[in-house]
C-alpha positions as CSV (number, residue, x, y, z in Angstrom):
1,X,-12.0,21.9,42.9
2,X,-11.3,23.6,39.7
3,X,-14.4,25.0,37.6
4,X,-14.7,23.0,34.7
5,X,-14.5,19.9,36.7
6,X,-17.2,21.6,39.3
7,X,-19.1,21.9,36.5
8,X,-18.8,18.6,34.8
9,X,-19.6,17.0,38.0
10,X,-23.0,19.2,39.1
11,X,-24.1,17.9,35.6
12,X,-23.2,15.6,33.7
13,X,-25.5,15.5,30.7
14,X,-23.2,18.3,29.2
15,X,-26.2,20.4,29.0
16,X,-26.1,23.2,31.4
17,X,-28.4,26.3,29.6
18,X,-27.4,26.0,26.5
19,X,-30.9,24.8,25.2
20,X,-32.6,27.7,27.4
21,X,-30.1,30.1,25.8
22,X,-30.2,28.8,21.9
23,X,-34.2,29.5,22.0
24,X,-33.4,32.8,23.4
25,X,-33.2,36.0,21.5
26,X,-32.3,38.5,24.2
27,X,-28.5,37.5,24.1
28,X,-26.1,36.7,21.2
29,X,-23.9,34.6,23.4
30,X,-23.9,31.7,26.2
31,X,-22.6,32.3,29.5
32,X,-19.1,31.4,30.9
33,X,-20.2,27.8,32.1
34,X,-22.1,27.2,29.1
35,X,-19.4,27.7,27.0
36,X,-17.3,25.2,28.8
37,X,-20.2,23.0,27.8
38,X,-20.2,23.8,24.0
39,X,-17.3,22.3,23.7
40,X,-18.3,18.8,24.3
41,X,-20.8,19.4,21.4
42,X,-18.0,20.3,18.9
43,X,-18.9,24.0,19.5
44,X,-16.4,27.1,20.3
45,X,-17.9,30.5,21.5
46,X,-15.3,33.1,20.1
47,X,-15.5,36.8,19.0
48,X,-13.4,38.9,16.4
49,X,-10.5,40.4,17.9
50,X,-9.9,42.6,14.9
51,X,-13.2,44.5,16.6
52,X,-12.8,44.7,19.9
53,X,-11.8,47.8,19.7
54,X,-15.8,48.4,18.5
55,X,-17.3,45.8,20.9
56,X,-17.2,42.4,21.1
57,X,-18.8,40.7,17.9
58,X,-19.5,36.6,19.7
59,X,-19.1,34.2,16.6
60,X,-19.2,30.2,16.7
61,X,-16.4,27.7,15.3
62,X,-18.5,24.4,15.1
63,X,-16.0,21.0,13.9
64,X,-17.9,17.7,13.1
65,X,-16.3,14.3,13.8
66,X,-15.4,12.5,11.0
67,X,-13.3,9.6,12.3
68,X,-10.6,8.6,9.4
69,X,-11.3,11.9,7.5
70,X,-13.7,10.2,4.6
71,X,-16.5,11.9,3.7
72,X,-18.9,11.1,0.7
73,X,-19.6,13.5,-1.9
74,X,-23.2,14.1,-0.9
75,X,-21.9,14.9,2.5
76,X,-19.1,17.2,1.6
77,X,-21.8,18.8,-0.6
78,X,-24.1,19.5,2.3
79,X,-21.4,20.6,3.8
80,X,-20.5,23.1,1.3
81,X,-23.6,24.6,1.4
82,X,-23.8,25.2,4.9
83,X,-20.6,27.1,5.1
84,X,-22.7,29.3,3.0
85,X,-25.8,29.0,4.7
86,X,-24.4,29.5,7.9
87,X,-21.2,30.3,8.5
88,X,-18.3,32.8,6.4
89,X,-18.7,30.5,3.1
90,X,-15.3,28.6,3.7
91,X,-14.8,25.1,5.1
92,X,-11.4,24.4,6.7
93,X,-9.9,21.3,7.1
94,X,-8.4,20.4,10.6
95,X,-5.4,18.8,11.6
96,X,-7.1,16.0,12.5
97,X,-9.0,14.9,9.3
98,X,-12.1,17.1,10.1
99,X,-13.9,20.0,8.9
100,X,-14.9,23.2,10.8
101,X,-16.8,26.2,9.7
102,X,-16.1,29.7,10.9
103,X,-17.7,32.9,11.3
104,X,-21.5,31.5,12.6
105,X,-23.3,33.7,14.7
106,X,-25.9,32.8,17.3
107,X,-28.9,32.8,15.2
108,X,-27.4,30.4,12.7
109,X,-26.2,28.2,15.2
110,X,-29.2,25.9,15.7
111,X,-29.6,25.7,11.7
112,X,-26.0,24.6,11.1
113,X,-26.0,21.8,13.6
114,X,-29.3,20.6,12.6
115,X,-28.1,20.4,9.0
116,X,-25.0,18.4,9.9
117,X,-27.1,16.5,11.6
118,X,-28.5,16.1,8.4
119,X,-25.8,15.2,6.4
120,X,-25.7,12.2,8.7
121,X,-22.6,13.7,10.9
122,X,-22.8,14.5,14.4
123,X,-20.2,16.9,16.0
124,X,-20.6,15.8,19.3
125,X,-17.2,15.2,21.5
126,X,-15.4,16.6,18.7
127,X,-14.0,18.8,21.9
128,X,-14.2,18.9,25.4
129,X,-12.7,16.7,28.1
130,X,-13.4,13.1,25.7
131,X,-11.7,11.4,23.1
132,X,-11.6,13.8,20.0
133,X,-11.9,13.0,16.2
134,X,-10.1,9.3,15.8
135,X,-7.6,9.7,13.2
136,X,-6.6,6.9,10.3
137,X,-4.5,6.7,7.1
138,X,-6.1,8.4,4.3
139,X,-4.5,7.3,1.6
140,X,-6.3,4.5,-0.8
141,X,-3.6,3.3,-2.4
142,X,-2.5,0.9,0.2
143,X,-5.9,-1.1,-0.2
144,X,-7.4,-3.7,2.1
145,X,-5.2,-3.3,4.9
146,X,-5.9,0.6,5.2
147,X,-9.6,-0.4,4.7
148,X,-9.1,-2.6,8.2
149,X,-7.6,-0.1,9.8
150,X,-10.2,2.8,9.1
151,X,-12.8,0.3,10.2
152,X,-11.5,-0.2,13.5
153,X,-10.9,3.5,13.7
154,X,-14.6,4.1,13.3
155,X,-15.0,1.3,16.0
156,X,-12.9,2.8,18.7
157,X,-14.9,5.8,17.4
158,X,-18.2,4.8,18.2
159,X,-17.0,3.1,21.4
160,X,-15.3,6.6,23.0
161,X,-18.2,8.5,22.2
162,X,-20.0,9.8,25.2
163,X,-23.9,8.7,25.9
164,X,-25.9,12.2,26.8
165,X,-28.7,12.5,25.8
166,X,-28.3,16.7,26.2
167,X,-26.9,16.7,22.1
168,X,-29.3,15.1,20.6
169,X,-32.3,16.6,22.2
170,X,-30.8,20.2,22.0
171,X,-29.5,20.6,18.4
172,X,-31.7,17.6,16.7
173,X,-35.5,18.2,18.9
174,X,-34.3,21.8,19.2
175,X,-35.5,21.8,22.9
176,X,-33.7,22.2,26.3
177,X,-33.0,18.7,28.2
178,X,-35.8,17.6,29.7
179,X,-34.6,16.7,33.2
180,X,-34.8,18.5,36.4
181,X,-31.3,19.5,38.4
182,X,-31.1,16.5,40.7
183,X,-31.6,14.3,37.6
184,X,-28.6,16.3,35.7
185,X,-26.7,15.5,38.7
186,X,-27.5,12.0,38.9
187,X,-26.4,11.0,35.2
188,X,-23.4,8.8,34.9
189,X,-21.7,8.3,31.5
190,X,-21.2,4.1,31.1
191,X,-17.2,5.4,30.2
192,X,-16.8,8.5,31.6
193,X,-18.6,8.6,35.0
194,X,-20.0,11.9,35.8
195,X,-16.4,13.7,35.6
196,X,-15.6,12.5,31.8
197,X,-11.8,13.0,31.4
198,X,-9.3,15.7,32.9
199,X,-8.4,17.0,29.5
200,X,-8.8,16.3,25.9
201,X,-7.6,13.2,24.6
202,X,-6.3,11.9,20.9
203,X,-6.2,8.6,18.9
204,X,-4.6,7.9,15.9
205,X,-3.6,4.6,13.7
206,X,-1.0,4.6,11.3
207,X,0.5,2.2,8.6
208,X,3.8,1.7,8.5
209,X,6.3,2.9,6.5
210,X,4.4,6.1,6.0
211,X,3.1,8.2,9.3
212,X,1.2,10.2,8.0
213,X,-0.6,10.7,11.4
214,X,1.9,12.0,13.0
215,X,1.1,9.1,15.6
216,X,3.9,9.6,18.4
217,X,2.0,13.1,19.0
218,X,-1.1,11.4,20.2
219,X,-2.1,10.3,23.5
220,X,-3.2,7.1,22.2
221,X,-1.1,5.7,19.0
222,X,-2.3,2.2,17.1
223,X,0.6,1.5,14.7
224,X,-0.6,-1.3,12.2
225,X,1.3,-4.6,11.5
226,X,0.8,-6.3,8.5
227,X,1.3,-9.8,8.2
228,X,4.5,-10.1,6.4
229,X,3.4,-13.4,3.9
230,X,0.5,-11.8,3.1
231,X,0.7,-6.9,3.1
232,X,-3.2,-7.0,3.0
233,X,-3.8,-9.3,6.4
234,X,-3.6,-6.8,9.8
235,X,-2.1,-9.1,12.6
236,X,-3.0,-6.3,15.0
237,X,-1.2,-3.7,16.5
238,X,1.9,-1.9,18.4
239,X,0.2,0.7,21.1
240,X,2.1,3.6,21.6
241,X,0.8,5.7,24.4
242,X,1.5,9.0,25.9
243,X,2.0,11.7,23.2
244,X,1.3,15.6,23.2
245,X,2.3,19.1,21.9
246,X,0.6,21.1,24.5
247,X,2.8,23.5,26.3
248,X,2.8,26.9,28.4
249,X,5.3,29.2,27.7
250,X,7.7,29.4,30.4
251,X,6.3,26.9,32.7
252,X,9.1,23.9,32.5
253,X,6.5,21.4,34.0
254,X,4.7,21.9,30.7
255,X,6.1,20.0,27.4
256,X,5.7,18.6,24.3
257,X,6.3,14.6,24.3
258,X,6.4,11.4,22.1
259,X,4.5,8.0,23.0
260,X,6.1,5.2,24.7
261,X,5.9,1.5,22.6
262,X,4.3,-0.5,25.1
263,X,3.7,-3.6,23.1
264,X,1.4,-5.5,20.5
265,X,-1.9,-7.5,20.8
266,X,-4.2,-8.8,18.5
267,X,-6.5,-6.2,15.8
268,X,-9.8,-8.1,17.5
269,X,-8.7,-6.6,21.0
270,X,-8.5,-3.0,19.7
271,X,-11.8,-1.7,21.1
272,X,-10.6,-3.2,24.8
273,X,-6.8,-2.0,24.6
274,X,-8.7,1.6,23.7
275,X,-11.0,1.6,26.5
276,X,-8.5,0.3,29.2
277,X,-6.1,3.2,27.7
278,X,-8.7,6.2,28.4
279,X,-10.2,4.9,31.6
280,X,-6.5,4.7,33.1
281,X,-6.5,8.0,31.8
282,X,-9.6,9.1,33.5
283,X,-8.6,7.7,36.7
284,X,-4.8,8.6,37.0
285,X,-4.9,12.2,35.3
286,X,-4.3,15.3,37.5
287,X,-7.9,16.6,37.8
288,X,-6.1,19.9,39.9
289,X,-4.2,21.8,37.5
290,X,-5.4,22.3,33.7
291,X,-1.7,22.9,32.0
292,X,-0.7,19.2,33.8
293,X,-4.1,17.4,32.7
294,X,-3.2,15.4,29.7
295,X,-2.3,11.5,29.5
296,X,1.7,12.2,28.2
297,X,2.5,13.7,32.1
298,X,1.2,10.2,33.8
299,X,3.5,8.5,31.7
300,X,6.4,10.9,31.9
301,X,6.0,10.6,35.7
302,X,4.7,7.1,36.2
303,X,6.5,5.4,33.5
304,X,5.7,3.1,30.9
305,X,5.8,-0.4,32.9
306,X,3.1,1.2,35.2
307,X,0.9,2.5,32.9
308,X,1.5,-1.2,30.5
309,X,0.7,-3.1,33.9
310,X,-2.4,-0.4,34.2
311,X,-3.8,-1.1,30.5
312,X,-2.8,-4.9,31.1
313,X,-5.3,-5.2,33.8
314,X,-7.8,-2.9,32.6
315,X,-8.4,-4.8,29.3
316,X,-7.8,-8.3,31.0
317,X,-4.8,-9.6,29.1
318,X,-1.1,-9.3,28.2
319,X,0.6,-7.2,26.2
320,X,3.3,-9.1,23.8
321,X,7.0,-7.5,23.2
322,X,6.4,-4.8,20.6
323,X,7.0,-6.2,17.0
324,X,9.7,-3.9,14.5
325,X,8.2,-1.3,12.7
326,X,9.8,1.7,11.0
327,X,8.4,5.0,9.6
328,X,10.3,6.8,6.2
329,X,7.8,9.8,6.0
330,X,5.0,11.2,6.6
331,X,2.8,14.1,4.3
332,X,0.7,14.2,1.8
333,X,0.6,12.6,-2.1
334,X,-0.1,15.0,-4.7
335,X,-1.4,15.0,-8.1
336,X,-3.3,11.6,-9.7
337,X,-2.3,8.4,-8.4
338,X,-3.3,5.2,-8.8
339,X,-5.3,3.1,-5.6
340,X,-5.1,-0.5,-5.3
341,X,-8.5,-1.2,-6.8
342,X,-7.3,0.2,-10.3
343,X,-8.9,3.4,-9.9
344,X,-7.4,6.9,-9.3
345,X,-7.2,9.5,-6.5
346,X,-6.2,12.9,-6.4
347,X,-4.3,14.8,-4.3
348,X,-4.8,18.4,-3.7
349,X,-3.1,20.9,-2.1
350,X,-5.2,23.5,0.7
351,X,-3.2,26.3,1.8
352,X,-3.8,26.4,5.3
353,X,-6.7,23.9,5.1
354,X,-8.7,27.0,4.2
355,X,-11.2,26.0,1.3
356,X,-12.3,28.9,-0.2
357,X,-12.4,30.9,-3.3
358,X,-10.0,33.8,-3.8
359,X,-8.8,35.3,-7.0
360,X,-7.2,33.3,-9.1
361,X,-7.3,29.9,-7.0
362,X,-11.6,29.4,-6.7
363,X,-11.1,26.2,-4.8
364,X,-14.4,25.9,-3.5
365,X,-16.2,26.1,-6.3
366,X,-13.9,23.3,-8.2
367,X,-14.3,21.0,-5.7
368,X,-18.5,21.8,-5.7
369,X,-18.6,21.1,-9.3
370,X,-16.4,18.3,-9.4
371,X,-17.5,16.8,-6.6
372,X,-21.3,17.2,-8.2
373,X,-20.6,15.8,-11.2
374,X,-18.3,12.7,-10.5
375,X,-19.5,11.6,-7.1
376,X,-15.9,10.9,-5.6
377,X,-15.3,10.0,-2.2
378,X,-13.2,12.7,-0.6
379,X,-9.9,12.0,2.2
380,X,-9.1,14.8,4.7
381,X,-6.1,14.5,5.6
382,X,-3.8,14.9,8.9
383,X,-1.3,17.6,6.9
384,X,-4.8,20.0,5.8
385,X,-5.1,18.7,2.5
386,X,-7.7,16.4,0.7
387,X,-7.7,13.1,-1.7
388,X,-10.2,12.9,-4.0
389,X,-10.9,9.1,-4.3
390,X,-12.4,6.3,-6.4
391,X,-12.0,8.3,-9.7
392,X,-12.3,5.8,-12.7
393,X,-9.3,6.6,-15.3
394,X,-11.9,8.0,-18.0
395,X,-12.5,10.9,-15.9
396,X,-9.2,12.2,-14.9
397,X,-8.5,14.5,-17.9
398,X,-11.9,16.3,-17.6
399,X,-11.5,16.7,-13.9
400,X,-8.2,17.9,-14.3
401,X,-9.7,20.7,-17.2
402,X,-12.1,21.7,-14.4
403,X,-9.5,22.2,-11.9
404,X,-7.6,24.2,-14.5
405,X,-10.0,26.8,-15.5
406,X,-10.6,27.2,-11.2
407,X,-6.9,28.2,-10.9
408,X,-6.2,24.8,-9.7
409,X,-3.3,22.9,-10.9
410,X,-3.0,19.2,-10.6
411,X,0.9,19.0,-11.5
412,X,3.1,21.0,-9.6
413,X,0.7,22.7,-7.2
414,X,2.8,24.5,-4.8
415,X,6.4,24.8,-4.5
416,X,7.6,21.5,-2.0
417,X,8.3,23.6,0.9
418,X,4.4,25.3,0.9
419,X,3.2,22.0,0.1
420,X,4.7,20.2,3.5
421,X,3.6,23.3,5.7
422,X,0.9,23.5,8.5
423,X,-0.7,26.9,10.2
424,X,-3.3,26.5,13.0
425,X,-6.2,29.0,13.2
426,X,-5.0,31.6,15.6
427,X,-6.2,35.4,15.1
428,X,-8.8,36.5,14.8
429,X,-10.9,34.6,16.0
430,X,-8.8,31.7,18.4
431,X,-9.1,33.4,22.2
432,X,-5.9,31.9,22.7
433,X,-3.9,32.9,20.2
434,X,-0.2,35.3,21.0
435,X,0.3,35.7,17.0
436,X,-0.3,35.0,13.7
437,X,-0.7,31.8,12.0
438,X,-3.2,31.2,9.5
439,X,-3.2,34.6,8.1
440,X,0.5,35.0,8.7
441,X,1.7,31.7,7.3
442,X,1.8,32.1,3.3
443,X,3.6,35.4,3.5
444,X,6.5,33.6,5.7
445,X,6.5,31.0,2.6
446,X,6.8,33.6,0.0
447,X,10.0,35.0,2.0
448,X,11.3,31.4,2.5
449,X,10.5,29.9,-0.9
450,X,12.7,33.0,-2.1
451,X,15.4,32.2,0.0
452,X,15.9,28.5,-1.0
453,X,16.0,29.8,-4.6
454,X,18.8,32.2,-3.7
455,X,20.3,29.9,-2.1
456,X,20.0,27.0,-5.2
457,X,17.3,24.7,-2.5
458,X,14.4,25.7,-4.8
459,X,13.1,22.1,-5.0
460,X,14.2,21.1,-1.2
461,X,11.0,19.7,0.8
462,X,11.6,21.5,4.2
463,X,8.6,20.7,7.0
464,X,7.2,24.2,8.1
465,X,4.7,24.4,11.0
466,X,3.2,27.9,12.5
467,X,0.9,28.2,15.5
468,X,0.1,31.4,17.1
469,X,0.2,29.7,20.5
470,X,2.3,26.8,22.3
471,X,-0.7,24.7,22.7
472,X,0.6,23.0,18.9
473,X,-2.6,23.0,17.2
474,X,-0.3,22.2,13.9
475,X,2.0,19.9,15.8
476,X,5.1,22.2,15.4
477,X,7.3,20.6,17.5
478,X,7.9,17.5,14.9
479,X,8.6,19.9,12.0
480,X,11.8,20.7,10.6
481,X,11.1,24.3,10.9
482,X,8.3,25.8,13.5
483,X,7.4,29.2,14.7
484,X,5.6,29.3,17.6
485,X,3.7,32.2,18.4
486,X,5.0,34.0,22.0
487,X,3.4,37.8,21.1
488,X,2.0,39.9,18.5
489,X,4.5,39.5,15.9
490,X,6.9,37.4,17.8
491,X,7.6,33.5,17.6
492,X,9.8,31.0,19.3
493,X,11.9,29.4,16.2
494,X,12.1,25.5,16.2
495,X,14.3,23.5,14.5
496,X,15.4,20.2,13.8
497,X,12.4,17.6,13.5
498,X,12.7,14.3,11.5
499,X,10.5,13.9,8.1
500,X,9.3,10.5,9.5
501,X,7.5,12.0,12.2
502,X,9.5,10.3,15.3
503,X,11.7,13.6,16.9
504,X,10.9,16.3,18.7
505,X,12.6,19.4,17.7
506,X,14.1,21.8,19.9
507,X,14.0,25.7,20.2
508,X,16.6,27.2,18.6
509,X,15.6,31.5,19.1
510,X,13.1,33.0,21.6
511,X,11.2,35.9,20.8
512,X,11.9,36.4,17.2
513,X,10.5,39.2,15.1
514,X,8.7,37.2,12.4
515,X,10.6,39.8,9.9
516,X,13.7,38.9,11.0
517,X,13.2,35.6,10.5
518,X,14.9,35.0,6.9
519,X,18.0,36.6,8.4
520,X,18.0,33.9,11.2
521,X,17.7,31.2,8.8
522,X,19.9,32.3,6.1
523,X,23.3,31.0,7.8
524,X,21.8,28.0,8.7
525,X,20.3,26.7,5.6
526,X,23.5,28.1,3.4
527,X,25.3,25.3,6.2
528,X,22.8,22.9,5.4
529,X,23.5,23.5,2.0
530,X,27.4,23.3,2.4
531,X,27.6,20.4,4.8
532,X,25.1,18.0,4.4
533,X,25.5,14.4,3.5
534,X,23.8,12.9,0.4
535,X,20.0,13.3,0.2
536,X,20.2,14.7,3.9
537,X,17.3,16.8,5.0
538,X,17.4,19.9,6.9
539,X,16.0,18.0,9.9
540,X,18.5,15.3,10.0
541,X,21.2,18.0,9.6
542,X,20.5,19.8,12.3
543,X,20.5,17.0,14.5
544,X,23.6,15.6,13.5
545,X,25.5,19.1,13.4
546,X,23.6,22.3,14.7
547,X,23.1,20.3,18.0
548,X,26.1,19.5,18.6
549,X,27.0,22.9,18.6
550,X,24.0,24.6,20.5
551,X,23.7,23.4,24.3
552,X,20.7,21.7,25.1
């Protein structure tokens, strides 16, 4: 039996020492098992790799759960203060509408979970082996029928979270679990069992036309249909089951995938169709091999029928025929907008996710006073960015004045390419990380941005993703452009994903030197240029005629 599930299943309250080990002040770290553990509370042990050289420095990278990405100002606000309390005074949104905070050594670790805590958030099963943060539609301007969906978002939530008692106890009472080893063992999760799930596993609804979920990459999809007399009435929706990026360099039985459609059923059956989904999951996944553990390899190898027939019987009812949907897009709205409810929302652009002050762009502290002042709601989104919502028209031109004296614009923010670009975290701090990302990422954009000028594509929106690992983090392999870190400055270069979100793209260089990437891209953008049809976007072009050329 592998270790992690040896060690899930000799206890099952998730606890292991870490509550022996928090109160402990001989030791700026957990142990090996432990940290396995941590994981299931939203908690990653990591050190600096820019000082290993000196000796390991072990810091924490905690991410709450925040199902649908909305937080309300008096959260974010708490928030904001403990990434300065606590942590390297940033906040960085995730790529699945949450927030994590970096650089949080041992000693702040218990103070930091107690204040999100606090702030009325939990972080627990934010990662481990359970059903991560549940993603939904962030933008308010579609109204009633994205209001629906985000509440049965938090539903499937609240109904995937695990029942230990270990979280609460350790980072709310501040004490160790109070239950001897044979009762550890004993615990059973009324979802989970005692093993909880071979690997991670991912939800996310979208509405139709715009993905801006990237739903096909999750192992559990919920695509919304509207009732077509009346937009704002959810008739329930398509599942889609069976998406991933995780992959392993060189290992063919590893690969990125896109769900199956596997049908519709009602919006009030959503909860059941969920649970019948992650217990097939739990049953059926390969338990023996880590890098084969994920939902998308059961379907790949079992096949959609089986798995419908599988979720059929699980949730006690049939599945009707899939109704017709269609995506255009996916991303992120920028500048002021109106919502449905007459009201405005703001869209703002986060390099990297990072939220932070750096000269001249003091992000941070815009969003503190605004958010202090005006009491809007805020919307993470699944691209890094943030909506600021619920904004009644008579503020928008003071707001806006704020944002300008930060170094914030509201019109124009970033040039379209930086705006539709992703980076995970990578070094120095992500144990698994080959390359670059993060760091590396606006750099690459300054190179590329120059080259679209030169090459009269200034104003083109291109999709650029950049992971410094194959595990996809950012979800590279949908984006019309990806580099995908393989070794210290080295990336696998991608090309050829669709802007709605429903194509994998395909590697198109190995090993590249990240500085001679503007040479590989030059002949094939100036061909894009040249050749494409009206309107067409790099993606679609180099489907329809770099493809064609390049064997599979």
């Amino acid at each position: 039996m592998i270790n992690n599930e040896a060690l899930k299943l000799n206890d099952p309250t998730l606890s292991g020492g870490i509550g022996e080990t928090l109160l402990s002040s001989e030791t700026d770290r957990f142990s090996e098992d432990d940290e396995q553990f941590l994981k299931f509370h939203g908690i990653y042990q990591q050190d600096d790799r820019d000082k290993r050289k000196t000796g390991k420095q072990y810091l924490f990278m905690i991410r709450a759960r925040i199902p649908g990405g909305v937080v309300p100002a008096a959260q974010y606000l708490a928030f904001d203060e403990l990434s300065r309390l606590h942590g390297n005074d940033t906040l960085r949104i995730t790529s699945r509408q949450s927030f994590q905070w970096h650089g949080v050594v041992k000693r702040q670790l218990g103070p930091l979970m107690k204040g999100i805590h606090d702030a009325l958030c939990t972080t627990l099963a934010a990662c481990g082996d359970v059903s991560r943060n549940v993603m939904s539609p962030p933008t308010p301007a579609i109204g009633a029928l994205a209001e629906r969906v985000l509440a049965d978002a938090r539903g499937v939530s609240a109904a995937l979270l695990p029942q230990t008692r270990a979280y609460h106890e350790i980072w709310v009472e501040g004490v160790p679990l109070a239950l001897a080893p044979e009762e550890k063992r004993a615990f059973e999760d009324p979802l989970y069992g005692r093993q909880y799930l071979p690997r991670k596993f991912k939800v996310a609804f979208a509405i139709p036309p715009l993905n801006d979920t990237d739903v096909f990459t999750n192992c559990l999809g919920l695509v919304a249909i509207a009732d077509p007399a009346d937009p704002a009435r959810l008739l329930g929706y398509n599942l889609l089951a069976g998406g991933g990026q995780g992959m392993s360099h060189g290992n063919k039985e590893t690969y990125p995938r896109i769900a199956d459609v596997l049908g519709f059923f009602p919006a009030e059956r959503v909860v059941d169709v969920a649970r019948a989904v992650i217990t097939a999951f739990r049953d059926f996944g390969d338990r023996t091999n880590r890098k084969h553990a994920r939902l998308k390899y059961v379907l790949a190898e079992r096949g959609p029928a089986w798995f419908r027939a599988e979720v059929e019987g699980r949730a006690g009812f049939v599945l009707e025929p899939a109704r017709p949907f269609a995506f255009e897009r996916q991303g992120d709205l920028f500048g002021w907008h109106r919502q449905s409810d007459g009201r405005w929302f703001l869209g703002l652009y986060v390099e990297t996710g990072r939220i932070r002050d750096t000269p001249p762009r003091r992000l941070k502290s815009a969003l503190r006073t605004v958010i202090g002042t005006y009491q809007p709601e805020i919307h993470l989104t699944p691209s890094q960015n943030l909506l600021l919502a619920g904004i009644p028209e008579s503020e928008k031109d003071t707001i806006t004045t704020i944002l300008t004296a930060h170094g914030i614009p509201v019109e124009r923010q970033a040039a379209a390419v930086r705006r539709a670009s992703m980076a995970c975290v990578a070094l120095p701090t992500c144990g698994l990380a080959l390359a670059e990302a993060e760091r590396a990422l606006p750099a690459v954009l300054d190179r590329l941005e120059s080259l679209l000028e030169e090459l009269g594509l200034g104003d083109e929106e291109i999709i650029v993703r950049m992971t410094g690992c194959p595990n996809g983090c950012a979800r590279p392999y949908m984006a019309e452009i990806a580099l995908v870190g393989r070794a210290p400055g080295r990336y696998n270069l991608y090309l050829g994903g669709t802007v709605a979100g429903t194509r994998l793209n395909r590697e198109y260089r190995a090993g590249l030197r990240i500085e001679d990437l503007i040479d590989e891209l030059r002949p094939v953008l100036a061909r894009w240029k040249n050749e494409r049809l009206p309107r067409e976007r790099l993606g679609e072009w180099v489907e329809r005629v770099l493809w064609r050329e390049v064997p599979a």
